[in-house]
N, CA, C and O atoms as CSV, one atom per row, in Angstrom:
chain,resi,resn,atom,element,x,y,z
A,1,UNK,N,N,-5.636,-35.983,-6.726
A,1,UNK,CA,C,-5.801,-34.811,-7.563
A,1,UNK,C,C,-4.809,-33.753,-7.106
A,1,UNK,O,O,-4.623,-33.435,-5.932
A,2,UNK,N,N,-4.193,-33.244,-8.173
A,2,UNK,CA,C,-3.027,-32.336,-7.806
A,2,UNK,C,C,-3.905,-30.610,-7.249
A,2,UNK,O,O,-5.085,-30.474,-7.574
A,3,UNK,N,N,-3.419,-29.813,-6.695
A,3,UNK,CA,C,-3.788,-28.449,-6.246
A,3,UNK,C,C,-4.068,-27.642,-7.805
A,3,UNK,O,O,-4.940,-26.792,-7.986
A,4,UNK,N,N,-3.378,-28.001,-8.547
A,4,UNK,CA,C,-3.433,-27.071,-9.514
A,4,UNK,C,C,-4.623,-27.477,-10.473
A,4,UNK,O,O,-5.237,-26.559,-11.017
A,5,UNK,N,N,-5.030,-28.910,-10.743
A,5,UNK,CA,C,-6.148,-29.455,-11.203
A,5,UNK,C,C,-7.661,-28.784,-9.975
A,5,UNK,O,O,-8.651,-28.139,-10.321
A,6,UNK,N,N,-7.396,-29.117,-8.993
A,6,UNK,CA,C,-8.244,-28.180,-7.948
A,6,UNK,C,C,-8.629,-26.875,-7.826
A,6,UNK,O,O,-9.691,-26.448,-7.371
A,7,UNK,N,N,-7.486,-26.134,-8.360
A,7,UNK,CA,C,-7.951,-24.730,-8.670
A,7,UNK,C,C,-8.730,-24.207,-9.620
A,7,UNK,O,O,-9.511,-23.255,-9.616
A,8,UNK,N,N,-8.239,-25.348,-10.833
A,8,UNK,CA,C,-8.770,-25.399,-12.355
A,8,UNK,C,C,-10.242,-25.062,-11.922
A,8,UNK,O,O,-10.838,-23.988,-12.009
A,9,UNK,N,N,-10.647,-26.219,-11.451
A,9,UNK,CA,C,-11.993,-26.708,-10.774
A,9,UNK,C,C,-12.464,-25.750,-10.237
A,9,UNK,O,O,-13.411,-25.191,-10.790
A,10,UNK,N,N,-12.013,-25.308,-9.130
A,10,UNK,CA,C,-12.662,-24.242,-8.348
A,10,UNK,C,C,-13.267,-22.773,-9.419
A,10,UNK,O,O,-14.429,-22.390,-9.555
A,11,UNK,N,N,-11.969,-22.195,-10.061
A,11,UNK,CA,C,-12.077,-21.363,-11.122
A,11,UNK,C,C,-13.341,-21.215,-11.950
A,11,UNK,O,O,-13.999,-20.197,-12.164
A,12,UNK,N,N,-13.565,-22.690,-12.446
A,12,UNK,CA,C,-14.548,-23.017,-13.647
A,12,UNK,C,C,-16.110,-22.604,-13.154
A,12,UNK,O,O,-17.039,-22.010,-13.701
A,13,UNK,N,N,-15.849,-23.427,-11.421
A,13,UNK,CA,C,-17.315,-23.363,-11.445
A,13,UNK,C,C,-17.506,-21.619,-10.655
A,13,UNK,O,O,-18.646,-21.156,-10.651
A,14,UNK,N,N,-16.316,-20.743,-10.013
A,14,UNK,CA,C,-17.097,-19.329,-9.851
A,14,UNK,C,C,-17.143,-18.697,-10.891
A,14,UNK,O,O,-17.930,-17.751,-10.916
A,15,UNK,N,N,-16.301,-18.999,-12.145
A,15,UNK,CA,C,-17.186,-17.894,-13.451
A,15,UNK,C,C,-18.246,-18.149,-14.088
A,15,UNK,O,O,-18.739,-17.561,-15.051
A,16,UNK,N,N,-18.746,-19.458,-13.266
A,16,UNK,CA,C,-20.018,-19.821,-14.101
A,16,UNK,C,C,-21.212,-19.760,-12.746
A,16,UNK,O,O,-22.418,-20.004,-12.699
A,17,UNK,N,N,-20.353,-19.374,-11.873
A,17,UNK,CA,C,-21.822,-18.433,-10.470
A,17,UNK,C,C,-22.473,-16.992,-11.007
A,17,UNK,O,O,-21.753,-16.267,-11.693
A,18,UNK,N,N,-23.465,-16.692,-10.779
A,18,UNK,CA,C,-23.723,-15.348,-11.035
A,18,UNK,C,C,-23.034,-14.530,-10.264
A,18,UNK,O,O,-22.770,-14.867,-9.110
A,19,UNK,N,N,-22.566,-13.131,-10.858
A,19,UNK,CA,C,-21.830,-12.034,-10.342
A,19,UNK,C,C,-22.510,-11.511,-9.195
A,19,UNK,O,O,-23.700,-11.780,-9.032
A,20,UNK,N,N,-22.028,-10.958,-8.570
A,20,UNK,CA,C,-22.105,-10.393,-7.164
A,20,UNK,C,C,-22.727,-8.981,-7.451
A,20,UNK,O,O,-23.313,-8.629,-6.427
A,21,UNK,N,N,-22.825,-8.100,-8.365
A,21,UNK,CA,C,-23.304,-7.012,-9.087
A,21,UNK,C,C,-24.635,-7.585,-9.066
A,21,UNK,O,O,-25.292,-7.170,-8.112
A,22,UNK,N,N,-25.129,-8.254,-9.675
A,22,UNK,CA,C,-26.426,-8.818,-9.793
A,22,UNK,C,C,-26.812,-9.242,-8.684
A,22,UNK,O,O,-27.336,-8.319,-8.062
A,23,UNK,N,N,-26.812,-10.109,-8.170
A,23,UNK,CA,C,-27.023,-10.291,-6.813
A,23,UNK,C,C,-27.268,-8.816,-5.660
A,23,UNK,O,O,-28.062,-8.658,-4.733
A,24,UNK,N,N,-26.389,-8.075,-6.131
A,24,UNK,CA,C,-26.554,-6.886,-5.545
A,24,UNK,C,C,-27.963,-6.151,-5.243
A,24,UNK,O,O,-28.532,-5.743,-4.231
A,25,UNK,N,N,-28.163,-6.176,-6.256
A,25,UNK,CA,C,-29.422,-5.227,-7.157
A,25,UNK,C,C,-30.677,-5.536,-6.595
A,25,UNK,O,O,-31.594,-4.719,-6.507
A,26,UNK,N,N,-30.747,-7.081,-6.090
A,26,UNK,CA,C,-31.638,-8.207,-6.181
A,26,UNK,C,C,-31.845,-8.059,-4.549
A,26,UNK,O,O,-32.900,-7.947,-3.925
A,27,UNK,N,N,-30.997,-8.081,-4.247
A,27,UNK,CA,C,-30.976,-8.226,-2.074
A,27,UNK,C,C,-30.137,-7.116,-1.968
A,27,UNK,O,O,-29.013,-6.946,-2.440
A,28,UNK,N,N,-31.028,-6.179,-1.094
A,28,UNK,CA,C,-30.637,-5.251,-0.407
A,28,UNK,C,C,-30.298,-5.012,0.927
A,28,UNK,O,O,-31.342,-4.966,1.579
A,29,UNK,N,N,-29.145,-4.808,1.753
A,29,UNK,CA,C,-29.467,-4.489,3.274
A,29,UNK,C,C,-30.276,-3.708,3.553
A,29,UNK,O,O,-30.158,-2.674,2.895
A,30,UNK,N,N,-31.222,-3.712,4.372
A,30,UNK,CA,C,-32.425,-2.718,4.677
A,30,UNK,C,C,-32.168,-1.873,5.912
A,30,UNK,O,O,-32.323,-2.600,6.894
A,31,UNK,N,N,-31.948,-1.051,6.149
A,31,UNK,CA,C,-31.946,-0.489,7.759
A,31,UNK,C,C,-33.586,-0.723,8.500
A,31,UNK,O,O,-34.600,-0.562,7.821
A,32,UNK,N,N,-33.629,-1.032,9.650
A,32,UNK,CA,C,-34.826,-1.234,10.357
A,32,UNK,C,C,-35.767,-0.018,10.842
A,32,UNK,O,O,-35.325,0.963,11.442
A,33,UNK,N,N,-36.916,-0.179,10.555
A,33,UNK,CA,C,-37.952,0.732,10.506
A,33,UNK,C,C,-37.388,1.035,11.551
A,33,UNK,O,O,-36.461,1.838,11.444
A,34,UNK,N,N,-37.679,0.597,12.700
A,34,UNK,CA,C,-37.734,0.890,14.141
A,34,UNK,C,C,-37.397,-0.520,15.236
A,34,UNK,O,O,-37.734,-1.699,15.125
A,35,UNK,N,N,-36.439,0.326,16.498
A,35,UNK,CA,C,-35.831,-0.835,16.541
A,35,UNK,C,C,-36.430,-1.147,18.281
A,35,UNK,O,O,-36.672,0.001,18.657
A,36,UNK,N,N,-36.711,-1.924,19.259
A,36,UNK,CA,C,-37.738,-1.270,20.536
A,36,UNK,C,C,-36.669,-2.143,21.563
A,36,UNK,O,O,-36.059,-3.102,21.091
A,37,UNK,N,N,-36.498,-1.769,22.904
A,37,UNK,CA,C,-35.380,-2.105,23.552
A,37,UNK,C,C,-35.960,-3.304,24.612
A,37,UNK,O,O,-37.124,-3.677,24.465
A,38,UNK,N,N,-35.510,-3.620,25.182
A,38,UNK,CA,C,-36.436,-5.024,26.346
A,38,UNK,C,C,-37.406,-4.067,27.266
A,38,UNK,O,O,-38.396,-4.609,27.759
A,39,UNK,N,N,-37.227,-2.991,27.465
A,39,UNK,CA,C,-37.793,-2.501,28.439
A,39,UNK,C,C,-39.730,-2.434,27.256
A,39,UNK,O,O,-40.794,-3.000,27.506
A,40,UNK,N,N,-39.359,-1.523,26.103
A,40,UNK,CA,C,-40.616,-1.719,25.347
A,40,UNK,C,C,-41.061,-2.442,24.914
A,40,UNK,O,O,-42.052,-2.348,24.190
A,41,UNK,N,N,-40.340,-3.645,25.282
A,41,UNK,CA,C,-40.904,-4.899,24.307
A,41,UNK,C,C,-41.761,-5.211,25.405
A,41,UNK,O,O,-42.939,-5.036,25.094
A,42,UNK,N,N,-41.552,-5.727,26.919
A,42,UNK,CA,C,-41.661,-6.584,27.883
A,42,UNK,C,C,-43.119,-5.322,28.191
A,42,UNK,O,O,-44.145,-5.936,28.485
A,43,UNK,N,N,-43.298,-3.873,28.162
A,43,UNK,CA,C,-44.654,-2.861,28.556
A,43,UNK,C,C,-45.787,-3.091,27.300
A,43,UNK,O,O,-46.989,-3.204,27.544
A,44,UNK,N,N,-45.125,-3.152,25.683
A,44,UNK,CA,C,-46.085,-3.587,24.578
A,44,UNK,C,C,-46.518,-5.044,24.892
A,44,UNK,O,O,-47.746,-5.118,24.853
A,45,UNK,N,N,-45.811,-6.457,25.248
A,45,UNK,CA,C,-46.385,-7.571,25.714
A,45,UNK,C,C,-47.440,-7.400,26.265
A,45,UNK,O,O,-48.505,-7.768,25.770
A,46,UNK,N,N,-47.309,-6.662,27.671
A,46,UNK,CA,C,-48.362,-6.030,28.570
A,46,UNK,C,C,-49.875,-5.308,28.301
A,46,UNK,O,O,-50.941,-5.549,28.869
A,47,UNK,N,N,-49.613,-4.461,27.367
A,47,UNK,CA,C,-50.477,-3.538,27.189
A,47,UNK,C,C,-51.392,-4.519,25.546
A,47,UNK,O,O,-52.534,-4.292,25.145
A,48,UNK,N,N,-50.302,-5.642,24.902
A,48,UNK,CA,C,-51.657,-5.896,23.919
A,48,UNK,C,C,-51.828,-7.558,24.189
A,48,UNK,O,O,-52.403,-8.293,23.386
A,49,UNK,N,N,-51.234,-8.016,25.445
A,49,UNK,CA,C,-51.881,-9.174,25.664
A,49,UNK,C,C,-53.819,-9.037,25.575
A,49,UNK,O,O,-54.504,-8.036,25.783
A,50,UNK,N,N,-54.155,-10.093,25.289
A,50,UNK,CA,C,-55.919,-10.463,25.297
A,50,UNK,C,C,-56.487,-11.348,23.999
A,50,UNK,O,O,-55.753,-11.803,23.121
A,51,UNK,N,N,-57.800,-11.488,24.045
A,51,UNK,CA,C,-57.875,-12.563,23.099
A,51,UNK,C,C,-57.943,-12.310,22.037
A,51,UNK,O,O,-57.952,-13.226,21.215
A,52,UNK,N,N,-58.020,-10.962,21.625
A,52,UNK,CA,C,-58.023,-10.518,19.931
A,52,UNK,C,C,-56.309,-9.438,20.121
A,52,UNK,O,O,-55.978,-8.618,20.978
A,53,UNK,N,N,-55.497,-10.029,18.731
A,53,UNK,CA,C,-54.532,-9.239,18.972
A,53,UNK,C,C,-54.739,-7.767,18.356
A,53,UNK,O,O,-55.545,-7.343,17.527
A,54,UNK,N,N,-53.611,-7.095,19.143
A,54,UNK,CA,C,-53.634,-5.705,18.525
A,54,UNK,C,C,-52.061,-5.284,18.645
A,54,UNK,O,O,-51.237,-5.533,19.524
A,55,UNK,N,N,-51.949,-4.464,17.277
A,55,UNK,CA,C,-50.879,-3.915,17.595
A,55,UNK,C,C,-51.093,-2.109,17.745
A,55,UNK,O,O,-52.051,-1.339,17.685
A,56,UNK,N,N,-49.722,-1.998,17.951
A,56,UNK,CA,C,-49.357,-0.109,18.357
A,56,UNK,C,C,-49.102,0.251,16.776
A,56,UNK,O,O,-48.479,-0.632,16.186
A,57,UNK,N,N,-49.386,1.123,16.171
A,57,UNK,CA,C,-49.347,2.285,15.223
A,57,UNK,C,C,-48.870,3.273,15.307
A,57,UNK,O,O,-49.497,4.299,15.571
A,58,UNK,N,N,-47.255,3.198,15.039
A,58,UNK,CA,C,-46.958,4.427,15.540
A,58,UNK,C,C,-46.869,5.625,14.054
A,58,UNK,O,O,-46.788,5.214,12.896
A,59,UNK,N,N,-46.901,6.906,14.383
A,59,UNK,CA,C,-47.102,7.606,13.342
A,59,UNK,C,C,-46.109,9.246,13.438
A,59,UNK,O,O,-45.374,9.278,14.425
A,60,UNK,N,N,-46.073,10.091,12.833
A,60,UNK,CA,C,-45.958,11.318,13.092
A,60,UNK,C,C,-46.904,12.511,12.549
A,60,UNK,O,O,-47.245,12.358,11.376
A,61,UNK,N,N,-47.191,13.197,12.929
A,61,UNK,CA,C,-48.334,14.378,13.070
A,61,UNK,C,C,-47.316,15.728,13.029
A,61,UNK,O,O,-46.217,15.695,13.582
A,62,UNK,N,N,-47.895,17.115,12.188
A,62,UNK,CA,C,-46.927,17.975,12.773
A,62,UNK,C,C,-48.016,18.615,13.651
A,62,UNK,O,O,-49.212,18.805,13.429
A,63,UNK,N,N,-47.060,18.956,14.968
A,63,UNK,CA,C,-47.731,19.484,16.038
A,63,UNK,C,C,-46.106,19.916,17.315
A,63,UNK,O,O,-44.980,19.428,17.402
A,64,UNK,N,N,-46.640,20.738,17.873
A,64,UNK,CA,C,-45.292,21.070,18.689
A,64,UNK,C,C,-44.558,22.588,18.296
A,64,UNK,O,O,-45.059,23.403,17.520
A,65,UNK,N,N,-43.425,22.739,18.929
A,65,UNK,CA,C,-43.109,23.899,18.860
A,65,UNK,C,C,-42.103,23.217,17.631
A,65,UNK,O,O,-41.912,23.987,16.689
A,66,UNK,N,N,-41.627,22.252,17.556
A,66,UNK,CA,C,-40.185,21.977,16.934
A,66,UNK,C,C,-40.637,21.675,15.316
A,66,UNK,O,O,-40.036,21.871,14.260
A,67,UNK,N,N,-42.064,21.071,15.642
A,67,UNK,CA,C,-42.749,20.755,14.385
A,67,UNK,C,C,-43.263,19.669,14.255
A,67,UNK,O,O,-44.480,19.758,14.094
A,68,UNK,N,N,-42.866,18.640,14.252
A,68,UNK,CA,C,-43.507,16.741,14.547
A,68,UNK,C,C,-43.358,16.725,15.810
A,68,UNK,O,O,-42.743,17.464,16.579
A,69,UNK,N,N,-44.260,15.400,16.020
A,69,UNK,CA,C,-44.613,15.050,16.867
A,69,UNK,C,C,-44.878,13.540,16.980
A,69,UNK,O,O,-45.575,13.224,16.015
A,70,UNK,N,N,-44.614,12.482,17.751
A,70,UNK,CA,C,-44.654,11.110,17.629
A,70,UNK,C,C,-46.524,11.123,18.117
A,70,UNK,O,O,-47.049,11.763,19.028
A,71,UNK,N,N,-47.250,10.052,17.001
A,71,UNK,CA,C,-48.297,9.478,17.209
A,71,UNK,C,C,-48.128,8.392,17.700
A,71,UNK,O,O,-47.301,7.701,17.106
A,72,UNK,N,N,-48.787,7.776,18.929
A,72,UNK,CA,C,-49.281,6.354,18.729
A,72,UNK,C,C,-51.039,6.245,19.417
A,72,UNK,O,O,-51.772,6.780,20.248
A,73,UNK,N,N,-51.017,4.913,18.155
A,73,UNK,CA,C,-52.304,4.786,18.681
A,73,UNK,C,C,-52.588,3.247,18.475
A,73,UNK,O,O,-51.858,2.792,17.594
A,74,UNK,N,N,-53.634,2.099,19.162
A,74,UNK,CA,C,-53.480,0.945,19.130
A,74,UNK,C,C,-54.636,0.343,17.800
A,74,UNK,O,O,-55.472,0.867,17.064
A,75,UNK,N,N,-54.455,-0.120,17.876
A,75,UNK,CA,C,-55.274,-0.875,16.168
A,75,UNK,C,C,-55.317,-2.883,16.073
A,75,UNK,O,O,-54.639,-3.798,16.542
A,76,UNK,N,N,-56.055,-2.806,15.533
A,76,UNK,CA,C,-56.543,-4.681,15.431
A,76,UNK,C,C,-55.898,-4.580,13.967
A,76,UNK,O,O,-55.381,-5.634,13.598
A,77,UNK,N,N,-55.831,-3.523,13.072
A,77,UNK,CA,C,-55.916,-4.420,11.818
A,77,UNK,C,C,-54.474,-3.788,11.215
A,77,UNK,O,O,-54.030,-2.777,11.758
A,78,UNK,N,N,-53.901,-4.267,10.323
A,78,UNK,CA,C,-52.550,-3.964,9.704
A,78,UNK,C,C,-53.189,-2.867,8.402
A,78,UNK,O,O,-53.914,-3.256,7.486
A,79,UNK,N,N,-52.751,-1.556,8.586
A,79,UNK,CA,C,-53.006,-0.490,7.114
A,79,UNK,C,C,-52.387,-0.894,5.742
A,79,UNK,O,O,-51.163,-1.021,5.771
A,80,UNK,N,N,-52.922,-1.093,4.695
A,80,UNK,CA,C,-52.423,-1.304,3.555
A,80,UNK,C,C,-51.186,-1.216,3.417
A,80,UNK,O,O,-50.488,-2.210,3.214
A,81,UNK,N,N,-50.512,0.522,3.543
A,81,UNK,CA,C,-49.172,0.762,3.361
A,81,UNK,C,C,-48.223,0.507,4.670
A,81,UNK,O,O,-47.041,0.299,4.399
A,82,UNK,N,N,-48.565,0.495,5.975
A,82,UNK,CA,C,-48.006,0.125,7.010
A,82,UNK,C,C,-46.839,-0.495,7.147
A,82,UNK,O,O,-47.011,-1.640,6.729
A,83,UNK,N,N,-45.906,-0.377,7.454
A,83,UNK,CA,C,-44.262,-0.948,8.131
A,83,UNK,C,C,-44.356,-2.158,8.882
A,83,UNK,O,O,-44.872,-1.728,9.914
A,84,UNK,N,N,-44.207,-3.352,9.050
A,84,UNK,CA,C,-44.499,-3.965,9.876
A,84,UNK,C,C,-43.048,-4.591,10.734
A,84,UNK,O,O,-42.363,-5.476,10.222
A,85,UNK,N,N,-42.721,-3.990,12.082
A,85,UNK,CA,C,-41.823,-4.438,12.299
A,85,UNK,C,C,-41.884,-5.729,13.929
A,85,UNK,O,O,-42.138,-5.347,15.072
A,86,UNK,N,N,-41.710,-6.565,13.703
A,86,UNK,CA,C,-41.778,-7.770,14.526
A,86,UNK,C,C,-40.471,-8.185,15.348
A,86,UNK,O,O,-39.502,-8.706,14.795
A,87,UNK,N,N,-40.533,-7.882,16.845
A,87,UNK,CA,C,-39.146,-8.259,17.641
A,87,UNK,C,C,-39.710,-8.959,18.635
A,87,UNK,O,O,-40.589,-8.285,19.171
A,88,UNK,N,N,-39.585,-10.006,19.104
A,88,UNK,CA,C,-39.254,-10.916,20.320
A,88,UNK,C,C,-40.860,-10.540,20.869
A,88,UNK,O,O,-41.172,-9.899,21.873
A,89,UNK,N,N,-41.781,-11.199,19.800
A,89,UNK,CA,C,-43.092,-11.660,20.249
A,89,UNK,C,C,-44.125,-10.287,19.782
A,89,UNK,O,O,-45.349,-10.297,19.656
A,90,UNK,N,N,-43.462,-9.492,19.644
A,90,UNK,CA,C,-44.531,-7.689,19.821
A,90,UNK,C,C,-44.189,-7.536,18.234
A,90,UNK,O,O,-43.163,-7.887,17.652
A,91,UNK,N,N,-45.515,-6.824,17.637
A,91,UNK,CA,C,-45.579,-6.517,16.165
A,91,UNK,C,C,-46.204,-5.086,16.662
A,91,UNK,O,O,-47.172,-4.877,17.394
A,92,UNK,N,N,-45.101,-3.957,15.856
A,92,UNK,CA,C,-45.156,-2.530,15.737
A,92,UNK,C,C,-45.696,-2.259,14.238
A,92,UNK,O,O,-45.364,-3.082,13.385
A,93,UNK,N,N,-46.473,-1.207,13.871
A,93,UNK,CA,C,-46.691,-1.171,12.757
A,93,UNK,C,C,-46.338,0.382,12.688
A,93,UNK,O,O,-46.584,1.109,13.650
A,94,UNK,N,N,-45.599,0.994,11.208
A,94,UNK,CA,C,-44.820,2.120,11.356
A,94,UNK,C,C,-46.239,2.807,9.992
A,94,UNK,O,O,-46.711,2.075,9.122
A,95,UNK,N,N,-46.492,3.774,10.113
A,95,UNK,CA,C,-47.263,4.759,9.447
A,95,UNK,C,C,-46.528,5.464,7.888
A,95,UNK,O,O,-46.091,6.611,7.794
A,96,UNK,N,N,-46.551,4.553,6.913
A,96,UNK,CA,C,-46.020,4.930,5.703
A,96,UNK,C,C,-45.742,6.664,5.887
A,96,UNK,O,O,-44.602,7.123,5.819
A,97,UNK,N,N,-46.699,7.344,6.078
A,97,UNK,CA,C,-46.273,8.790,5.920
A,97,UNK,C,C,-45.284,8.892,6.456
A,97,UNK,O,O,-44.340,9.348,5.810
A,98,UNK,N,N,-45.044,8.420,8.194
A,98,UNK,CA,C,-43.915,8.402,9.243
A,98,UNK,C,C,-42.667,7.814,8.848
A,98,UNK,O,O,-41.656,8.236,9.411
A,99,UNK,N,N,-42.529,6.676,7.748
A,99,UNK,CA,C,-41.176,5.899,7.692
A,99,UNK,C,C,-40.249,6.947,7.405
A,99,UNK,O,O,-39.145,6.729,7.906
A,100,UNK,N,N,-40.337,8.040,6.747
A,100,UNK,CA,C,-38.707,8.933,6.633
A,100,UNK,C,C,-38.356,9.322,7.605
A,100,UNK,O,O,-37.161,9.613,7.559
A,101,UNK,N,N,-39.080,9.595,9.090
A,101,UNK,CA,C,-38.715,10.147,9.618
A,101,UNK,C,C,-38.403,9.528,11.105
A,101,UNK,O,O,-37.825,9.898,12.128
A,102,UNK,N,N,-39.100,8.401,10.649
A,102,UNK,CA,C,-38.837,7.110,11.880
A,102,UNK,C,C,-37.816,6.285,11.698
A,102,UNK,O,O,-37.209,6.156,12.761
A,103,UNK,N,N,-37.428,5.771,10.980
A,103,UNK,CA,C,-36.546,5.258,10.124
A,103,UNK,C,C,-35.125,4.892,10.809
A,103,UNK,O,O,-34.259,5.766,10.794
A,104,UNK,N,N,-34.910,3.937,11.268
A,104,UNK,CA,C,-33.521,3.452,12.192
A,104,UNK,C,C,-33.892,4.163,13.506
A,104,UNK,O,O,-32.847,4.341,14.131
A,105,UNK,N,N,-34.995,4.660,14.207
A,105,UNK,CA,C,-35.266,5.067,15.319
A,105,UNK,C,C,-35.338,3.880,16.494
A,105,UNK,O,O,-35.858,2.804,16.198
A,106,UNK,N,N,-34.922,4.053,17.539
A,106,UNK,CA,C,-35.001,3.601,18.662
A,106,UNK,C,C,-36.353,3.658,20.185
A,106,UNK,O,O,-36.432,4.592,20.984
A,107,UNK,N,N,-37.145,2.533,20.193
A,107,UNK,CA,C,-38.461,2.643,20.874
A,107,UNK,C,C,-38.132,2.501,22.192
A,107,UNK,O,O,-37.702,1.387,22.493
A,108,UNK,N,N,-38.218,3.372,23.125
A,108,UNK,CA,C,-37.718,3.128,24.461
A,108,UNK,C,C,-38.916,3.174,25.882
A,108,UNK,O,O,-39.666,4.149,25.903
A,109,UNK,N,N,-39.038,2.241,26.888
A,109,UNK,CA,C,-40.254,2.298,27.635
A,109,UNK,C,C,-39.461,2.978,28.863
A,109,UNK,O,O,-38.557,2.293,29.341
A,110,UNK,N,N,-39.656,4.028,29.329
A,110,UNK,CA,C,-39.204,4.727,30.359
A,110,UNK,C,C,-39.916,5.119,31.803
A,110,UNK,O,O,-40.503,6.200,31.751
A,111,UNK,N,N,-39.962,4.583,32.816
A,111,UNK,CA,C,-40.359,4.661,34.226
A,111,UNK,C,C,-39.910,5.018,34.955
A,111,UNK,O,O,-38.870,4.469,35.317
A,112,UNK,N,N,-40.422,6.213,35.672
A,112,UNK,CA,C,-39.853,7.113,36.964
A,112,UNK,C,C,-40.996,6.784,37.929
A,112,UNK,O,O,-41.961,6.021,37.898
A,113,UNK,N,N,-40.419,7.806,38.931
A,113,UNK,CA,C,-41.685,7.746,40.379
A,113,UNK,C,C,-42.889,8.751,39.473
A,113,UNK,O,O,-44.092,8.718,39.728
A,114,UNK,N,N,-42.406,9.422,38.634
A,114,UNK,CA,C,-43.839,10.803,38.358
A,114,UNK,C,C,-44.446,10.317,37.179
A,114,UNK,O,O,-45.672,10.324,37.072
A,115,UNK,N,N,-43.656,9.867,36.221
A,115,UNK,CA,C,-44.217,8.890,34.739
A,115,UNK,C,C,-43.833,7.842,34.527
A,115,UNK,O,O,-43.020,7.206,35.197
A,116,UNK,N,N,-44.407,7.505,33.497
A,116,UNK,CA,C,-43.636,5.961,32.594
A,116,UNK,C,C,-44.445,6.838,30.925
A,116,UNK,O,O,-45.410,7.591,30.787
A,117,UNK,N,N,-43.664,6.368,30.155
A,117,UNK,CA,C,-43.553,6.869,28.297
A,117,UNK,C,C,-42.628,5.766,27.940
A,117,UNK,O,O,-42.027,4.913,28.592
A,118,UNK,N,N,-42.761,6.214,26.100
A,118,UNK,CA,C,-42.262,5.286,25.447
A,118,UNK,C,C,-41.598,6.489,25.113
A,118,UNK,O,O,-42.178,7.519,25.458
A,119,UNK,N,N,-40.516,6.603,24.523
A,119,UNK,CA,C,-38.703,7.294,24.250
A,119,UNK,C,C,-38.312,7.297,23.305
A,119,UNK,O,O,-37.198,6.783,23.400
A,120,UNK,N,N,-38.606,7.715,21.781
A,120,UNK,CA,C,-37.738,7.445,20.824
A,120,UNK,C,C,-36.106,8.166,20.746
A,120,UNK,O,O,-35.911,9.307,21.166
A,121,UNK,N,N,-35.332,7.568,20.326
A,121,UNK,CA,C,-34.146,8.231,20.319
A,121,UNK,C,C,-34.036,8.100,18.540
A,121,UNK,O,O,-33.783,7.083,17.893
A,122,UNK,N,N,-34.242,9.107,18.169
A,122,UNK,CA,C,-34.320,9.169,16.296
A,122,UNK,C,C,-33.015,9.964,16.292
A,122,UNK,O,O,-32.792,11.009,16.904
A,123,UNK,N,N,-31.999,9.122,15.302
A,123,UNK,CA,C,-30.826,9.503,14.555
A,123,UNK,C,C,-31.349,10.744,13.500
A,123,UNK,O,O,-30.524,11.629,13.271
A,124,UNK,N,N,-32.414,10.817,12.985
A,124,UNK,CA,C,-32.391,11.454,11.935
A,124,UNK,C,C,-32.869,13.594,12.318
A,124,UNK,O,O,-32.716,14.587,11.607
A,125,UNK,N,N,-33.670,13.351,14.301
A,125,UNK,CA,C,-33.911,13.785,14.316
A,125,UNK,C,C,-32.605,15.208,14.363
A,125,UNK,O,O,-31.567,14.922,14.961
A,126,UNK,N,N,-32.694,16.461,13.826
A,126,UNK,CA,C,-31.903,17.662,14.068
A,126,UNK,C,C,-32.246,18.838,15.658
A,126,UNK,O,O,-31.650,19.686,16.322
A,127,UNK,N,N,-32.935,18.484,15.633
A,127,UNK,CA,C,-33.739,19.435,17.122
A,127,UNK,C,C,-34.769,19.132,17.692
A,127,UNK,O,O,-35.858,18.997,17.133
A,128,UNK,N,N,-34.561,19.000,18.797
A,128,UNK,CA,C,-35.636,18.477,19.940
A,128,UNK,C,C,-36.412,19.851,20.965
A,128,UNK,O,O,-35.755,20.437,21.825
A,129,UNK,N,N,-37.420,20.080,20.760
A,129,UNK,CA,C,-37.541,21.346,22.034
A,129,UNK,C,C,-37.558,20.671,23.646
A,129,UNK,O,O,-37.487,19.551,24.152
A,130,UNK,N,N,-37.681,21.924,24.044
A,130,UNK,CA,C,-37.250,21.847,25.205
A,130,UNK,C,C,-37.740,20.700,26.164
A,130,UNK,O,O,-36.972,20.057,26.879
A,131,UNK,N,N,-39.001,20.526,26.108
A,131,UNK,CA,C,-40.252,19.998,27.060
A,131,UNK,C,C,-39.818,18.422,25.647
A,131,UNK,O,O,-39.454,17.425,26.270
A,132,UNK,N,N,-39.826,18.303,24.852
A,132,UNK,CA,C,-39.252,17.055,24.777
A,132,UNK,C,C,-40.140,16.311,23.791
A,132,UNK,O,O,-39.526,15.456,23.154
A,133,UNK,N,N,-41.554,16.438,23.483
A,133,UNK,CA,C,-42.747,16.681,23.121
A,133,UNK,C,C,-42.507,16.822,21.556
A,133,UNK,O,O,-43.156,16.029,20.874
A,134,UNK,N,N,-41.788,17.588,20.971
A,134,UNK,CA,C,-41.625,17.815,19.702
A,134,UNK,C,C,-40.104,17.150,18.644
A,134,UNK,O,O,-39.122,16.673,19.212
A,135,UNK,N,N,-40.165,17.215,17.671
A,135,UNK,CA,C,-38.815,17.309,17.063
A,135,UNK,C,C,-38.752,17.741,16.123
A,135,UNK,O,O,-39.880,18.072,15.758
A,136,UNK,N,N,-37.693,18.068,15.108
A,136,UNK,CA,C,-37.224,18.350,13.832
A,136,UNK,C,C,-36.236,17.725,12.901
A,136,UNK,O,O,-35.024,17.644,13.103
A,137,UNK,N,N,-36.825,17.335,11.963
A,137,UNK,CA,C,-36.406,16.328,10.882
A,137,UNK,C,C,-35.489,17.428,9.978
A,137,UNK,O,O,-34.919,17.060,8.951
């Protein structure tokens, strides 16, 4: 078969694929609710190992000087509207009210000699107060 009979071929059958426009529309890239680093994955393992599972709920509340404030709290059951985001064994569930403002955020487990916390580093956030406690969307 000559190249140019081959191209014929090739030609025929992508104008008869569906367009890439359509396809578009149909599958979206999604950015990730929330994304949690080895350090939070390997302290959430920890904290919901046992024989009934549970996951973390995380949420936002306004409270603080800055204005929000990160909720979490632990839960057995998945909320109707809930986020469900699943990494390397641990299922986070994100608080529909919270997704705008959680949204491509970063879950971080942090340990010193005086504490240990979980760390979000939120892209979306604009101001953090001082004590660390609050933010602004």
């Amino acid at each position: 078969m000559s190249i140019g009979a081959l191209l014929k071929r090739t030609a025929a059958y992508t104008t008869s694929a569906p367009s890439t426009s359509n396809i578009g529309s149909k599958l979206r890239l999604r950015k990730a609710a929330l994304t949690l680093t080895p350090a939070a994955v390997n302290r959430l393992k920890d904290l919901t190992k046992g024989p009934k599972p549970q996951y973390l709920r995380v949420g936002v509340k306004q409270k603080g000087c800055s204005g929000n404030s990160y909720m979490l709290e632990f839960t057995d059951s998945k909320g109707k509207f809930d986020e469900t985001v699943s990494q390397d064994g641990v299922t986070v569930l994100v608080d529909s009210k919270a997704l705008i403002t959680v949204l491509g955020s970063e879950m971080d487990f942090v340990q010193d000699k005086l504490s240990s916390h979980f760390v979000f580093n939120n892209p979306n956030a604009k101001g953090v107060c001082g004590c660390g406690e609050s933010f602004a969307v």
